[in-house]
PDB file of N, CA, C and O in Angstrom:
ATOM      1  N   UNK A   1       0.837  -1.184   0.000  1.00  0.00           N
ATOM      2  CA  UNK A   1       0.000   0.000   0.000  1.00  0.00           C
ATOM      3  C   UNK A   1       0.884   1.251   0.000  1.00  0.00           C
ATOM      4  O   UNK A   1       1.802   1.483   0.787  1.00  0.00           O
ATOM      5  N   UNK A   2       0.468   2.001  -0.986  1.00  0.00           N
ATOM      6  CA  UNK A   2       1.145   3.645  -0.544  1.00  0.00           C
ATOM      7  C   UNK A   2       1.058   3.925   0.120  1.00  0.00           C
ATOM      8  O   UNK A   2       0.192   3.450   0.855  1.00  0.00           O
ATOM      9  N   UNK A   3       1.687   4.750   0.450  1.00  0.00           N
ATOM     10  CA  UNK A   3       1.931   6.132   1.613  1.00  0.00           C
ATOM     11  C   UNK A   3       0.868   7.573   0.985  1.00  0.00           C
ATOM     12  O   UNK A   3       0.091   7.729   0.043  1.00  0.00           O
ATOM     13  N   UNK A   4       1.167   8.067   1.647  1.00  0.00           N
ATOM     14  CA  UNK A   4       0.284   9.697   1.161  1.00  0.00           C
ATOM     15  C   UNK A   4       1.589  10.512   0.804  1.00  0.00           C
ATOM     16  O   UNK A   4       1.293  11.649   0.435  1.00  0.00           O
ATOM     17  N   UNK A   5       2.825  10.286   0.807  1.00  0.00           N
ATOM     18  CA  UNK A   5       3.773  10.887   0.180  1.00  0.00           C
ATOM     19  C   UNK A   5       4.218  10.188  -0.682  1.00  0.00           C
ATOM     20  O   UNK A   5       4.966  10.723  -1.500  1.00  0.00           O
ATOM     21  N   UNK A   6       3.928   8.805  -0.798  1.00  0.00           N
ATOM     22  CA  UNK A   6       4.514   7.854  -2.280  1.00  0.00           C
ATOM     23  C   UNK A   6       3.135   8.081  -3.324  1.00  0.00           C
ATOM     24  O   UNK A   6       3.141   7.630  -4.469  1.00  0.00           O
ATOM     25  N   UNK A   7       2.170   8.710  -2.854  1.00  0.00           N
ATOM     26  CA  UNK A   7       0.940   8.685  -3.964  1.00  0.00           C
ATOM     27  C   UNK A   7       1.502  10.324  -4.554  1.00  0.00           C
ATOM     28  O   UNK A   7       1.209  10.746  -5.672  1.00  0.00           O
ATOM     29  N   UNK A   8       2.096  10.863  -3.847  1.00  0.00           N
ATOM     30  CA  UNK A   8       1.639  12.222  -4.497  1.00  0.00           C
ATOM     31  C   UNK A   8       3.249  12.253  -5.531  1.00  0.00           C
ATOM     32  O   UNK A   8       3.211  12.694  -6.679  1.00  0.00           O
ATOM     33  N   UNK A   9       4.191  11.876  -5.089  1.00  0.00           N
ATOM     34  CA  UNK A   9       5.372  11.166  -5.908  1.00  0.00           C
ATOM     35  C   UNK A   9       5.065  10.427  -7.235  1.00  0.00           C
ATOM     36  O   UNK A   9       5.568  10.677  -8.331  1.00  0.00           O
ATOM     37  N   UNK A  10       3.966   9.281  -6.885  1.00  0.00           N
ATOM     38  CA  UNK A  10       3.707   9.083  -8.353  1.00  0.00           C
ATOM     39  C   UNK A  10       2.787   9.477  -9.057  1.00  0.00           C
ATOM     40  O   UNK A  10       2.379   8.784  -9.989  1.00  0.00           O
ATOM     41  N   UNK A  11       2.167  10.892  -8.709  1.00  0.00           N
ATOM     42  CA  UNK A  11       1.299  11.919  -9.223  1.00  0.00           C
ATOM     43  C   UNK A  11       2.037  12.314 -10.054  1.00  0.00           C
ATOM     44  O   UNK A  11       1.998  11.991 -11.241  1.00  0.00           O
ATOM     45  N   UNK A  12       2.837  13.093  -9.522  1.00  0.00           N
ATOM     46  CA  UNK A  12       3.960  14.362  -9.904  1.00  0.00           C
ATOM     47  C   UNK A  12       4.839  13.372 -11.252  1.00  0.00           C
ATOM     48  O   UNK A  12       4.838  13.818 -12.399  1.00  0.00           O
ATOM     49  N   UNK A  13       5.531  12.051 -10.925  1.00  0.00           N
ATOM     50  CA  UNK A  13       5.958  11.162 -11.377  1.00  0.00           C
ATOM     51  C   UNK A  13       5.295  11.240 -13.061  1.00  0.00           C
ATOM     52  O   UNK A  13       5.886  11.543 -14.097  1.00  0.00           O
ATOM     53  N   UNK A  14       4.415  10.996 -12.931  1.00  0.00           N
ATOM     54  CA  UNK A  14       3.063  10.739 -13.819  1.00  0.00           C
ATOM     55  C   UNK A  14       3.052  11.937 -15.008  1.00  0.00           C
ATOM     56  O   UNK A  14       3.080  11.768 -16.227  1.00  0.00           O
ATOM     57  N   UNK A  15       3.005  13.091 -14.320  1.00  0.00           N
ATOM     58  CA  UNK A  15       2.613  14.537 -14.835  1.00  0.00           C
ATOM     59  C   UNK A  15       4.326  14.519 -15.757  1.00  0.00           C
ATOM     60  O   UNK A  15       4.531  14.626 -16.966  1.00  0.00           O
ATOM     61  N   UNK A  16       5.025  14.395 -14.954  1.00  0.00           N
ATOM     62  CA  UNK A  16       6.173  14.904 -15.719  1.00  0.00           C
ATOM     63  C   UNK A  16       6.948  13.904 -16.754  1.00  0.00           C
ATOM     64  O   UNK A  16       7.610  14.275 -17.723  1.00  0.00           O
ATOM     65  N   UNK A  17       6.763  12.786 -16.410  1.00  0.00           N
ATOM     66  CA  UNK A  17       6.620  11.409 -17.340  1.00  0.00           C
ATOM     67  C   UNK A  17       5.780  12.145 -18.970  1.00  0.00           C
ATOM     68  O   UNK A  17       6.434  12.454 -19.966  1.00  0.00           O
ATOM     69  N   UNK A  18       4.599  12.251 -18.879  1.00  0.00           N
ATOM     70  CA  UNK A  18       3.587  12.795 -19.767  1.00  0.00           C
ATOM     71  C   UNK A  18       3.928  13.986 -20.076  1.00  0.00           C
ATOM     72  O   UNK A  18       3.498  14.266 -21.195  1.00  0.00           O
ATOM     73  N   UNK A  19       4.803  15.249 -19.354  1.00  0.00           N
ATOM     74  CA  UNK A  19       4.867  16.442 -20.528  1.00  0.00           C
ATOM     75  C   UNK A  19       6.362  15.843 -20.684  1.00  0.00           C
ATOM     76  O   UNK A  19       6.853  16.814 -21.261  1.00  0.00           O
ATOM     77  N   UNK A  20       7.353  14.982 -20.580  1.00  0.00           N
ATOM     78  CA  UNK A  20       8.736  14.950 -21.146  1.00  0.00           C
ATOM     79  C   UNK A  20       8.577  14.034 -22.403  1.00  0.00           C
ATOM     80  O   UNK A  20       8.929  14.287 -23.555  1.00  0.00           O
ATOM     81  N   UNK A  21       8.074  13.111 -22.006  1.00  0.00           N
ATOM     82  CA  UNK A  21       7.461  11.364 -23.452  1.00  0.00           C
ATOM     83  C   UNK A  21       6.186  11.751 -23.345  1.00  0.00           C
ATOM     84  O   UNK A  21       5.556  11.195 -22.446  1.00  0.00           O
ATOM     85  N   UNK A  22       5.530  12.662 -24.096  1.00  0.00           N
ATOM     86  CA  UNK A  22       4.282  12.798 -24.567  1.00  0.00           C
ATOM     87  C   UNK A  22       3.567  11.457 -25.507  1.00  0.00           C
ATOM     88  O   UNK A  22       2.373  11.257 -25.729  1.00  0.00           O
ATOM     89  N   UNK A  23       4.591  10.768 -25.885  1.00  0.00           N
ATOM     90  CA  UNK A  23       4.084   9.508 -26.336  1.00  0.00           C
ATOM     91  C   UNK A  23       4.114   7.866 -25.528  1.00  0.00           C
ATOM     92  O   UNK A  23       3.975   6.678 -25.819  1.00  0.00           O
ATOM     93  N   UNK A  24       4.390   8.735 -24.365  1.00  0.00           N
ATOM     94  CA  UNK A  24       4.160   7.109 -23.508  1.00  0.00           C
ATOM     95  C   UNK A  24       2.635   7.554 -22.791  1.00  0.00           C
ATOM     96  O   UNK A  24       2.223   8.582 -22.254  1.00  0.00           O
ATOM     97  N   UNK A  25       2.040   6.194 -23.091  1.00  0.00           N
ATOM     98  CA  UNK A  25       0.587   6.039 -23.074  1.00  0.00           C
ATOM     99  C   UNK A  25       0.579   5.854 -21.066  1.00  0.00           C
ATOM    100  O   UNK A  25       1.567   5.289 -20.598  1.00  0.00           O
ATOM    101  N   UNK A  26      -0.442   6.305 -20.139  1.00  0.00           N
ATOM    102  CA  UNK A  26      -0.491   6.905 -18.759  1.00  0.00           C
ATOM    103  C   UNK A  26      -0.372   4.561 -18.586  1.00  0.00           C
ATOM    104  O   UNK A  26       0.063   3.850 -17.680  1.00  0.00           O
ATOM    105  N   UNK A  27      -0.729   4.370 -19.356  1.00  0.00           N
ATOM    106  CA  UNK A  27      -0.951   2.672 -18.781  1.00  0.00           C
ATOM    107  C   UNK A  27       0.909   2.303 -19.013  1.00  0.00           C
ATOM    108  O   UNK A  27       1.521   1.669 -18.153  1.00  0.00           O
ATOM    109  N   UNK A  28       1.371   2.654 -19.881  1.00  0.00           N
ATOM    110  CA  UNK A  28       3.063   1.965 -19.877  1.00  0.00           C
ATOM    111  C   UNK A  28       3.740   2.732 -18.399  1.00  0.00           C
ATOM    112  O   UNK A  28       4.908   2.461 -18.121  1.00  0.00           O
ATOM    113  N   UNK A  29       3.178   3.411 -17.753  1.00  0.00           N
ATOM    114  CA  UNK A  29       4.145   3.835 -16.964  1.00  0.00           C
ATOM    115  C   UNK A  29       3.799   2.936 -15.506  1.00  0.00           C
ATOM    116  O   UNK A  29       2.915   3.369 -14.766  1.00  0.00           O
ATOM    117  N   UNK A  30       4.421   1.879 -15.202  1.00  0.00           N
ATOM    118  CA  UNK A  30       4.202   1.109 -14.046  1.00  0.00           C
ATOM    119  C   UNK A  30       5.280   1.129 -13.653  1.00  0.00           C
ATOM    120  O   UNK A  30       6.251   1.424 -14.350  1.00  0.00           O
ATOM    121  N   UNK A  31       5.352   0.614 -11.670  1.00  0.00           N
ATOM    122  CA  UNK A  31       6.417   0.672 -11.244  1.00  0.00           C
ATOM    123  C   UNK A  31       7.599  -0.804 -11.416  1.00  0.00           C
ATOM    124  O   UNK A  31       8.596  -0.889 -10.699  1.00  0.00           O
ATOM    125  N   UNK A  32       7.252  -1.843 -12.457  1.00  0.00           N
ATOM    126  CA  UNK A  32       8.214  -2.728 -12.602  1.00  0.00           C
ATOM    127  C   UNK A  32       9.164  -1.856 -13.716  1.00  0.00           C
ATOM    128  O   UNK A  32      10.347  -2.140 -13.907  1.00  0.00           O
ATOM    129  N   UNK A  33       8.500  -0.815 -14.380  1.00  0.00           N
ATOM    130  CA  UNK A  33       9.657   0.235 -15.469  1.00  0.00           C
ATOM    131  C   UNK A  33      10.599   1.022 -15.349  1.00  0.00           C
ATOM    132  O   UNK A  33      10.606   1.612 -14.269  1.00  0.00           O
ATOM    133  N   UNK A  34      11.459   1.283 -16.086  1.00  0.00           N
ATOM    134  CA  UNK A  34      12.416   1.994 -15.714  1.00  0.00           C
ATOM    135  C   UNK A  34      12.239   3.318 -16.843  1.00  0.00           C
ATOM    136  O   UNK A  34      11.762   3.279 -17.977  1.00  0.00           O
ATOM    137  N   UNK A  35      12.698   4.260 -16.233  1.00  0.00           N
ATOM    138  CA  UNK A  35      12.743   5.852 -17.619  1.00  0.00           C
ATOM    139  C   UNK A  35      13.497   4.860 -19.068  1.00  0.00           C
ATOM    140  O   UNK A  35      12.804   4.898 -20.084  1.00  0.00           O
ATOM    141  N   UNK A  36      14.290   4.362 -19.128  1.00  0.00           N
ATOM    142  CA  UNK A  36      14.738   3.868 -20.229  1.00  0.00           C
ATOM    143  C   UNK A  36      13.989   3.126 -20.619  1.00  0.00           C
ATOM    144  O   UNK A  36      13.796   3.368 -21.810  1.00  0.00           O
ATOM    145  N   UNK A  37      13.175   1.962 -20.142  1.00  0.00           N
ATOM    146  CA  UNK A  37      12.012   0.859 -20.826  1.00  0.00           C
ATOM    147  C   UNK A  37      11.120   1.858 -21.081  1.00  0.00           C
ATOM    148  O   UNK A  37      10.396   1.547 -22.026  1.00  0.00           O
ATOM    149  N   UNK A  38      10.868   2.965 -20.609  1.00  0.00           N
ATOM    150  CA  UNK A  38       9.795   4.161 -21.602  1.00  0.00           C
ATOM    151  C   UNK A  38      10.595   4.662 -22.390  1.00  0.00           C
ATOM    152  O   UNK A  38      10.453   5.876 -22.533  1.00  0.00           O
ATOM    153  N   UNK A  39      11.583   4.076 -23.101  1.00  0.00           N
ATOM    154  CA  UNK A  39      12.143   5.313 -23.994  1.00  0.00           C
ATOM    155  C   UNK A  39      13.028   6.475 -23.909  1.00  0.00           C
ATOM    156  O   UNK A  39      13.687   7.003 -24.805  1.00  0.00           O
ATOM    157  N   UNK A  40      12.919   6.795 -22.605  1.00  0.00           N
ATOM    158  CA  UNK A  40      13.893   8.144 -22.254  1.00  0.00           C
ATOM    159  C   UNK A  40      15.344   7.874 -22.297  1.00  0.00           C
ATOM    160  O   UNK A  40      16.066   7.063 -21.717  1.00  0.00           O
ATOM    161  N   UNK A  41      15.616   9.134 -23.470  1.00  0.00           N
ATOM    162  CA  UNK A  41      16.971   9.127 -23.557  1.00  0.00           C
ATOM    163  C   UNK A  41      18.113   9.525 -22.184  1.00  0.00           C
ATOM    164  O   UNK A  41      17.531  10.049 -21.234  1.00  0.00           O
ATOM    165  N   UNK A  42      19.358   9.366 -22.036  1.00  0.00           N
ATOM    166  CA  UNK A  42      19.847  10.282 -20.849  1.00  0.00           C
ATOM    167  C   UNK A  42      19.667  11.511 -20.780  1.00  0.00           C
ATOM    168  O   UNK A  42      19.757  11.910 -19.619  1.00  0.00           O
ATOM    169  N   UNK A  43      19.497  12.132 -21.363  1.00  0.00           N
ATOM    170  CA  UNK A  43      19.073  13.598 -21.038  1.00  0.00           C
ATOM    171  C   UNK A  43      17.753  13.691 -20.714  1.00  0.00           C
ATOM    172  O   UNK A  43      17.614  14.596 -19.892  1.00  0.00           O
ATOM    173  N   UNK A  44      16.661  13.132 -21.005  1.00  0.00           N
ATOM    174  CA  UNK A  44      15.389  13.102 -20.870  1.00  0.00           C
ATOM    175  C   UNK A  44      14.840  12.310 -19.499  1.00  0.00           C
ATOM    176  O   UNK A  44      13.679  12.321 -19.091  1.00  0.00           O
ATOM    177  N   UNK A  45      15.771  11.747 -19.007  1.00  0.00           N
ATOM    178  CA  UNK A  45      16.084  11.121 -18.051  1.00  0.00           C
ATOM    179  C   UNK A  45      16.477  12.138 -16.866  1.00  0.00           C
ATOM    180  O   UNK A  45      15.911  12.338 -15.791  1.00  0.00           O
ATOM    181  N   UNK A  46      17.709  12.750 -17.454  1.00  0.00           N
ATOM    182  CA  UNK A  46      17.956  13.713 -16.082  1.00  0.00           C
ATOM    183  C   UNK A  46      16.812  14.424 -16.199  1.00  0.00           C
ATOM    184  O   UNK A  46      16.255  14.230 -15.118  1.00  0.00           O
ATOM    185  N   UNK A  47      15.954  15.299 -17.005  1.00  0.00           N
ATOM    186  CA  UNK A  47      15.111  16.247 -17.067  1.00  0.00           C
ATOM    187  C   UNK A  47      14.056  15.720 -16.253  1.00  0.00           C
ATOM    188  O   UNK A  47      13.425  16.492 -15.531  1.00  0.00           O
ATOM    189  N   UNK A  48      13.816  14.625 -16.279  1.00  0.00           N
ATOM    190  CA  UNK A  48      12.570  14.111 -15.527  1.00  0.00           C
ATOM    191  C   UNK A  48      12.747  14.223 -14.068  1.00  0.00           C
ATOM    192  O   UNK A  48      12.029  14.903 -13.335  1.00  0.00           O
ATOM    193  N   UNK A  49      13.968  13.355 -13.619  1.00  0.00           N
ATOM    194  CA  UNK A  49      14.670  13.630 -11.781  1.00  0.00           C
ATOM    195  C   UNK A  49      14.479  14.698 -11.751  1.00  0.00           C
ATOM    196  O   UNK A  49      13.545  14.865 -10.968  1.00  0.00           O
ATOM    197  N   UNK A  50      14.983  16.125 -12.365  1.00  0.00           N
ATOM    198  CA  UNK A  50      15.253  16.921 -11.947  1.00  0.00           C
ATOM    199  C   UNK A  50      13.951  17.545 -11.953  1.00  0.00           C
ATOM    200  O   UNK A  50      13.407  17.657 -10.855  1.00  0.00           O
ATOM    201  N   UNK A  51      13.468  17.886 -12.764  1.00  0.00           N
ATOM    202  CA  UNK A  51      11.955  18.517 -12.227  1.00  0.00           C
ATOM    203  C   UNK A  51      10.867  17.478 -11.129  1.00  0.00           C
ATOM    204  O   UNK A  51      10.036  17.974 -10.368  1.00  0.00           O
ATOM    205  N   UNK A  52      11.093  16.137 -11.262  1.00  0.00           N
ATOM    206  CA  UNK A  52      10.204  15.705 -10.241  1.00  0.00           C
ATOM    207  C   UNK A  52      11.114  16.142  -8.944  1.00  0.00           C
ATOM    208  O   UNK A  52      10.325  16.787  -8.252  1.00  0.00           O
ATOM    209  N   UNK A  53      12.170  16.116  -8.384  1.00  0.00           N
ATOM    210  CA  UNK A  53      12.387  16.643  -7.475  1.00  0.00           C
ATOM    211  C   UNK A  53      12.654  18.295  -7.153  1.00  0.00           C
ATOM    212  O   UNK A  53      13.017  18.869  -6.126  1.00  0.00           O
ATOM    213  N   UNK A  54      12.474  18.546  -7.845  1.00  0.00           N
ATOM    214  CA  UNK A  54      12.298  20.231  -7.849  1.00  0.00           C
ATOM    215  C   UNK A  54      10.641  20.339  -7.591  1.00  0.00           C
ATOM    216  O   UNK A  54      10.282  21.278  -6.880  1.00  0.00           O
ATOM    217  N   UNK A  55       9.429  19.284  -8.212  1.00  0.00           N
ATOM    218  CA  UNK A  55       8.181  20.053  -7.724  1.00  0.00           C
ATOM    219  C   UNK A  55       8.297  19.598  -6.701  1.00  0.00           C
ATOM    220  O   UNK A  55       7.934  20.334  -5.784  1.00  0.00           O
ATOM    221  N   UNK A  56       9.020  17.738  -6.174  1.00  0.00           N
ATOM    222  CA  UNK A  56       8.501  17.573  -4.733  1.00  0.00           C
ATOM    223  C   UNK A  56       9.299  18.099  -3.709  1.00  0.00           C
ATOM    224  O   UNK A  56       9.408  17.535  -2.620  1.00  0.00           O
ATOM    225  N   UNK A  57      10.182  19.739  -4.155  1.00  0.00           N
ATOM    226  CA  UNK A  57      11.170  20.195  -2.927  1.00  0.00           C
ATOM    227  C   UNK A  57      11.851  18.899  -1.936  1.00  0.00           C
ATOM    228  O   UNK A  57      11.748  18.748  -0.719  1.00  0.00           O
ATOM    229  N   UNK A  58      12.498  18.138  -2.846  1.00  0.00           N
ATOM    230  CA  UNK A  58      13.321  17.229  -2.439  1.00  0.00           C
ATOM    231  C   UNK A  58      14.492  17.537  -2.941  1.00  0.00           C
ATOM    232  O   UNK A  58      14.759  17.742  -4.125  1.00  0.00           O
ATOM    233  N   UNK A  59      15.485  17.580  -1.646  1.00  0.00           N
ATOM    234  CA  UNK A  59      16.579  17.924  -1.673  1.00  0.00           C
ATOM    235  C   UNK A  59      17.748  16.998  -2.031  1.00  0.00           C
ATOM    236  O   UNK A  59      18.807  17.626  -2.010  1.00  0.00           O
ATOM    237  N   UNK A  60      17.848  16.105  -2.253  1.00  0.00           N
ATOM    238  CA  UNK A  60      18.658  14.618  -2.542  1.00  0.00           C
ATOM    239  C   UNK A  60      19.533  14.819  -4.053  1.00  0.00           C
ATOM    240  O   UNK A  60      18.964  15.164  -5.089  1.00  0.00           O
ATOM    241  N   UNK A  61      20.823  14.571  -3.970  1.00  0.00           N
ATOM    242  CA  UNK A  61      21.401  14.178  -4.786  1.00  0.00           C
ATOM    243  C   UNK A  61      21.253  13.524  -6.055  1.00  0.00           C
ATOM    244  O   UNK A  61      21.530  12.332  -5.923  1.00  0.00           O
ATOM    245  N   UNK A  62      20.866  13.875  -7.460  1.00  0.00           N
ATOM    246  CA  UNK A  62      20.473  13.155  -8.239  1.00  0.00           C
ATOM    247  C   UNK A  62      22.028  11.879  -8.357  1.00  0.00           C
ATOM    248  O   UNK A  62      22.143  11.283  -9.428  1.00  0.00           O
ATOM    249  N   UNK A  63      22.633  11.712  -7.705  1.00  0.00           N
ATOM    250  CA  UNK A  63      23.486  10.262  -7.387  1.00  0.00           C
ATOM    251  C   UNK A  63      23.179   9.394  -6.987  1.00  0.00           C
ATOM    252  O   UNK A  63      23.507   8.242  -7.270  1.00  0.00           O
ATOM    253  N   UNK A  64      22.046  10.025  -5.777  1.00  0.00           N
ATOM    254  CA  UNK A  64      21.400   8.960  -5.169  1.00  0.00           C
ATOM    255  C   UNK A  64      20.452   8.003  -5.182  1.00  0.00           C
ATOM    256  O   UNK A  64      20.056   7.122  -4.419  1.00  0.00           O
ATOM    257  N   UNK A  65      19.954   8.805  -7.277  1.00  0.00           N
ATOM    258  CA  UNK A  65      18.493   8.128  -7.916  1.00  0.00           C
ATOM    259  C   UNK A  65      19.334   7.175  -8.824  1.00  0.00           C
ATOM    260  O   UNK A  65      18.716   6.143  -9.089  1.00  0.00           O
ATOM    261  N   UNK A  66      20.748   7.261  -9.442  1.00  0.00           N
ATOM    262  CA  UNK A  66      21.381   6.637 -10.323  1.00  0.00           C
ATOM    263  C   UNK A  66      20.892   4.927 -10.272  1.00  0.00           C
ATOM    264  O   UNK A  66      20.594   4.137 -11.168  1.00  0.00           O
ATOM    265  N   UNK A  67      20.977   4.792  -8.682  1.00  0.00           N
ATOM    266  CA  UNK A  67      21.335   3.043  -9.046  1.00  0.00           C
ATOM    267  C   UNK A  67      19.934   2.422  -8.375  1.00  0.00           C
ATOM    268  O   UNK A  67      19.748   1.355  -7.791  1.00  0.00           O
ATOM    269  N   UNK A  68      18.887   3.685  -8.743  1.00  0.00           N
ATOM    270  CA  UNK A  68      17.540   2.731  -8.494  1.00  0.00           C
ATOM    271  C   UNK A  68      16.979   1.886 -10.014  1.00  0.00           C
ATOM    272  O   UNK A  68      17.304   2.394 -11.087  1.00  0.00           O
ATOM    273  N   UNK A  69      16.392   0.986 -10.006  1.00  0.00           N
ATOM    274  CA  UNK A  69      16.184  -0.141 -10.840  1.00  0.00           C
ATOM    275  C   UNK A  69      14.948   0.201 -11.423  1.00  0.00           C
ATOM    276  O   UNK A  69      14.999   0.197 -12.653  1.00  0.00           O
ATOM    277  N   UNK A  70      13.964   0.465 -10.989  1.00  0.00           N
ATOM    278  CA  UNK A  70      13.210   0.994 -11.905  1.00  0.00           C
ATOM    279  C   UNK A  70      12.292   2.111 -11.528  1.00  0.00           C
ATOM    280  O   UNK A  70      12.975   2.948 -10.938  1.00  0.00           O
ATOM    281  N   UNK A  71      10.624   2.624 -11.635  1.00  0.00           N
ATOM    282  CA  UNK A  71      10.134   3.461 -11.066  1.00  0.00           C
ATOM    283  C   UNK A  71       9.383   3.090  -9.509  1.00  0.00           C
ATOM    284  O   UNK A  71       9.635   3.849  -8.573  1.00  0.00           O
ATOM    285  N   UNK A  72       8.867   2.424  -9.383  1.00  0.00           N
ATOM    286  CA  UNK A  72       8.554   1.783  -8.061  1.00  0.00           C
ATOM    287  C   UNK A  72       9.766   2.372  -6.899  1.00  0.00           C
ATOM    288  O   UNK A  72       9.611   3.167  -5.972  1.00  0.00           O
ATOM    289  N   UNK A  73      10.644   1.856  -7.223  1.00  0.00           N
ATOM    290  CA  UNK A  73      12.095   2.244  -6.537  1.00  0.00           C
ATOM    291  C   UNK A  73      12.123   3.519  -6.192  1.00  0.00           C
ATOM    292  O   UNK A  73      12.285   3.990  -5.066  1.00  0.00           O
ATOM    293  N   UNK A  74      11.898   4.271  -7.587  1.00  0.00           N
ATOM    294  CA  UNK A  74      12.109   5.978  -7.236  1.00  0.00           C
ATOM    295  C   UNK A  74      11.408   6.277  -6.535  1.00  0.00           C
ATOM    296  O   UNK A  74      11.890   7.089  -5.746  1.00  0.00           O
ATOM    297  N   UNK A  75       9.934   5.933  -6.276  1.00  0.00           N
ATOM    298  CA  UNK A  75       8.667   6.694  -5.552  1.00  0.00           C
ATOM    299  C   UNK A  75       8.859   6.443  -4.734  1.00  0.00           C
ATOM    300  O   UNK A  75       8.750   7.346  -3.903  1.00  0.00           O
ATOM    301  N   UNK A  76       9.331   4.977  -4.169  1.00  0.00           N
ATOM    302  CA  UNK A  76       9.810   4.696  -2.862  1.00  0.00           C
ATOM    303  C   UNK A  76      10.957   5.860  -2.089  1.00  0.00           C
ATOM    304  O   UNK A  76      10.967   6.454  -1.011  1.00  0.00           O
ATOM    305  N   UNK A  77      11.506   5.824  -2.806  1.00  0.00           N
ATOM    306  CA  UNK A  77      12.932   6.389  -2.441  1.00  0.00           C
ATOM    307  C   UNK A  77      12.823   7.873  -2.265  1.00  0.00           C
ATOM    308  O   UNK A  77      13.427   8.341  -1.301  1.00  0.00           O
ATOM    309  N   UNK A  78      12.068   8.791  -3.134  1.00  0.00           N
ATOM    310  CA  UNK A  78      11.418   9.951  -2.951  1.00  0.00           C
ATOM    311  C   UNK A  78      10.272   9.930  -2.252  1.00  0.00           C
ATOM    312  O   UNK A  78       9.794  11.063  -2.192  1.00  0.00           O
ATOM    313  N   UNK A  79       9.735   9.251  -1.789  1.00  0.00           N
ATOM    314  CA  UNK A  79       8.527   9.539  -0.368  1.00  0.00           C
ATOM    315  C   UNK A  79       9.122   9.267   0.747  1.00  0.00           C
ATOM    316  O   UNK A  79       8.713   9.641   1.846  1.00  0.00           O
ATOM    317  N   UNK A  80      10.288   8.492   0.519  1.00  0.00           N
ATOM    318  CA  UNK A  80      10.288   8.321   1.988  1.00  0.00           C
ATOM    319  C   UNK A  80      11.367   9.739   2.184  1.00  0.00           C
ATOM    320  O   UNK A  80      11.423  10.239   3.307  1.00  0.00           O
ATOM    321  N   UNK A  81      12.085  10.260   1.208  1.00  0.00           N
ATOM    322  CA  UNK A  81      12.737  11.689   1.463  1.00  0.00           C
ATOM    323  C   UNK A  81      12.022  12.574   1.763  1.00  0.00           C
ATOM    324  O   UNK A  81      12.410  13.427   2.561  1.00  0.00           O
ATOM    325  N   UNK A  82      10.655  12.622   1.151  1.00  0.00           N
ATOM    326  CA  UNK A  82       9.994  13.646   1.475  1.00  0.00           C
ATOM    327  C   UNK A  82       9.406  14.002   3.182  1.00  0.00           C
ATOM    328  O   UNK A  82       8.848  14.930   3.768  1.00  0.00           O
ATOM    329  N   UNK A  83       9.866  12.806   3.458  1.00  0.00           N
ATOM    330  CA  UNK A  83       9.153  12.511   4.873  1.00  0.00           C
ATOM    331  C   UNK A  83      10.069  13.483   5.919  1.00  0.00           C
ATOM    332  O   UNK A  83       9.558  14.074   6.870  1.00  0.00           O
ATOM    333  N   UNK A  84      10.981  13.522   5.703  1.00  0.00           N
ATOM    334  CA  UNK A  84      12.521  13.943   6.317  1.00  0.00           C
ATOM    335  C   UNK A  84      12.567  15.313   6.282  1.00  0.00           C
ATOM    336  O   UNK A  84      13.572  15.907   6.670  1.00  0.00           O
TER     337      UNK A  84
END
């Protein structure tokens, strides 16, 4: 079960997923995926970290998102920062 800070993570997640890959359909984006199994190039990749943690005023190292595995991971990993 989510959290109320891992739902609003994969809100935000969601929103910025959809204006960066305007062509990934809201159903391909699950948390067994990774930004690259949608397509995102590395740059499109950083663009995404960086504005999802810029809307969720999360302060964390984009180093520290490098060696998560897919999106599940991230929301995890950014709600529970947000908590802090």
């Amino acid at each position: 079960m989510l959290t109320s800070n891992e739902a609003v993570v994969r809100q935000v997640l969601l929103e910025v997923v959809q204006e960066i890959l305007p062509h990934v359909a809201v159903d391909e984006i699950a948390d067994h995926r990774s930004l690259g199994d949608l397509g995102a190039d590395s740059i499109e990749r950083v663009e995404i970290l960086v504005t999802v943690t810029e809307r969720l005023a999360v302060g964390c190292p984009l180093s520290s998102l490098a060696g998560l595995p897919d999106l599940g991971a991230l929301i995890g990993f950014l709600g529970e920062e947000g908590r802090r």
